[in-house]
N, C-alpha and C positions, 0 to 999 in steps of 0.2 A: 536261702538255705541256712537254717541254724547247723553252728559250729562252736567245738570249744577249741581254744587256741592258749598255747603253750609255749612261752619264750626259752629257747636250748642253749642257747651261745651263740657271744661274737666272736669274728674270724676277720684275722691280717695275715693268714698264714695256710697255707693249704696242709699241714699238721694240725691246726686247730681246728679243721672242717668235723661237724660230728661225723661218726661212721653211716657210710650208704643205708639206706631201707627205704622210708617210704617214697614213692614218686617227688620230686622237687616242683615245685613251680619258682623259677626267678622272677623278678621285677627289676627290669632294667631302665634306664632311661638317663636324658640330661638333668643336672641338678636344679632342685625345686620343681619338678615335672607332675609329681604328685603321686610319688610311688607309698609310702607312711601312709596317705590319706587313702589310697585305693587298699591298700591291705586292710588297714581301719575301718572300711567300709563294708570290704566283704566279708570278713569276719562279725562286726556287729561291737565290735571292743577297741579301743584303742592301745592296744599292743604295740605299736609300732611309733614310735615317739617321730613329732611331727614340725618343725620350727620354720617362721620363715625367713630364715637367713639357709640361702644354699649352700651345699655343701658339709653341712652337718654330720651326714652319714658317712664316716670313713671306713666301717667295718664290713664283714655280709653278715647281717643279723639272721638267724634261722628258726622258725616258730612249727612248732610243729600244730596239726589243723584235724580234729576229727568230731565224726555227727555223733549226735550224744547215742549214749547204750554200747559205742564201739569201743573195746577192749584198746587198740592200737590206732595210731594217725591213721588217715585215709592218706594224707601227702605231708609235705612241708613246705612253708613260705618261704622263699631267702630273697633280702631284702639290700640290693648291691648298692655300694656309693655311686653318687651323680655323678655322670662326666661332663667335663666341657665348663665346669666353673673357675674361676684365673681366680680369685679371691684363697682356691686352699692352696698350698704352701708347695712350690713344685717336688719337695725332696717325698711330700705325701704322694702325691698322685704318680709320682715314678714309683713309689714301691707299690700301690694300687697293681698294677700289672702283675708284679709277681704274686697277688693273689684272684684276681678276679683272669685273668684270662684262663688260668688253669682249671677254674672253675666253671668257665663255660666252655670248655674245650672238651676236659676229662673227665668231669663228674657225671659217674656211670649213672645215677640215678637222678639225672636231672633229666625232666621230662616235656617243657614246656618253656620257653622264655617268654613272658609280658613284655614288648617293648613297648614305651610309656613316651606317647611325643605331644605336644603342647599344638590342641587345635586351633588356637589364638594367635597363634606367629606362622610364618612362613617355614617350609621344612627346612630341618638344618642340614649342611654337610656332614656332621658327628654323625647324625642320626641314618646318614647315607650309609658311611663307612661302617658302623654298627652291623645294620640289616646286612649287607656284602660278606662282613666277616660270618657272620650267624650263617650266611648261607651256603660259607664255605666251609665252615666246620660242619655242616650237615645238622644243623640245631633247629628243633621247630620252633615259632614264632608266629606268635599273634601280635600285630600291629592294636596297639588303643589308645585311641585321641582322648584325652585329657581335656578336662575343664570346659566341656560341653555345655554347661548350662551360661558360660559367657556370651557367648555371640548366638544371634537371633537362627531364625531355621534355615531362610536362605544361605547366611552368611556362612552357617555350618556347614549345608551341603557343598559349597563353592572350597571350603578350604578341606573337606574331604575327598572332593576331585584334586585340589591343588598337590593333595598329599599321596594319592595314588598313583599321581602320573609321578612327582617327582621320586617317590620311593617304588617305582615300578610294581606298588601289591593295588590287584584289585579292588572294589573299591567297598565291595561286598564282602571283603575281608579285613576290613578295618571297623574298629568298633568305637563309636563313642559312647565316651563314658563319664559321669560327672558322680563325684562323690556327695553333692550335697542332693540334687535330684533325682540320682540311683538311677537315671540312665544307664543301660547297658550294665548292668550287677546281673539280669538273670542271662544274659547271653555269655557274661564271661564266667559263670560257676557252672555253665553247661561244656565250655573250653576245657576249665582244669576237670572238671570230673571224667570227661571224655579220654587227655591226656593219659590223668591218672590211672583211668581202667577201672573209674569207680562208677557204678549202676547212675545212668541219667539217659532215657532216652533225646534223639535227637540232637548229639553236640555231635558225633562223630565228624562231622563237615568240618566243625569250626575249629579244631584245634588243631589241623592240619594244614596251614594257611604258610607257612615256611619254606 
């Protein structure tokens, strides 16, 4: 899906959140998980500055995302700090809270969470406690295993089950997704359009997986 994508502002502060409108898609996950690279990807630009030292991201960057010929966004990116990195500075990720939970609690126009978990390592506790929260705040969510193109096809299906049973989601609802072999790019632009309410047959299943 070609798109043209628009950086708004960074936010530490749910006062500096731009004003509600288009649908939101978040990108959540632990740090270095590959959330930059997956936005990067599905847009076709690298908008989303990408480093490999964790924890980089302290802001919610928000991009706004529309098909070319459209007057206005179809949605918007937001692109949250990592969790679960001990390298950023605890007095940081304590104030971290006072902007991201409010933002995935309150924000009327978010529509869709990406949780972004690492199909190379075993599931983490964070990433338990995450999906629990998301499910108690009544948040949709789509599970997508990252860095797919690392381990072989067996190995990948093995740690797709491992990831289903231990984060209780289906397994047909987990997506991978690799940003260098585009794995799983039309299946998750069929999620946000579905979310967003924008015209794509056949996502309606997939974004509903929360």
């Amino acid at each position: 899906m070609k798109v043209l994508t628009r950086f708004v502002t960074s936010a530490a502060d749910p006062r500096q959140f731009p004003p509600p409108g288009a649908p939101e898609i978040a990108f959540v996950g632990r740090s270095n998980v590959g959330k930059s690279s997956l936005i990067n990807s599905l847009v076709g630009s690298k908008v989303a500055k990408t480093s490999n030292t964790p924890g980089r991201t302290q802001t919610i960057n928000f991009f706004q995302v529309r098909r070319p010929g459209k007057p206005h966004p179809d949605f918007v990116f937001a692109d949250l700090p990592g969790y679960g990195f001990a390298r950023v500075p605890k007095e940081v990720t304590a104030q971290w809270a006072g902007f991201i939970n409010p933002y995935l609690q309150e924000r009327e126009s978010l529509a869709l969470c990406l949780v972004l978990v690492d199909v190379t390592i075993p599931p983490q506790e964070l990433d338990m406690q995450l999906l629990h929260w998301l499910r108690h705040v009544d948040r949709n969510f789509l599970l997508v295993a990252t860095k797919a193109d690392r381990i072989s096809g067996n190995q990948l299906r093995t740690s797709l089950h491992k990831l289903s049973e231990r984060l209780s989601i289906p397994s047909d609802q987990i997506v991978p997704f690799s940003a260098k072999t585009r794995v799983g790019h039309d299946t998750l632009w069929k999620a946000i359009k579905a979310a967003a309410g924008v015209e794509g047959p056949g996502a309606q299943d997939v974004a509903k997986t929360g």
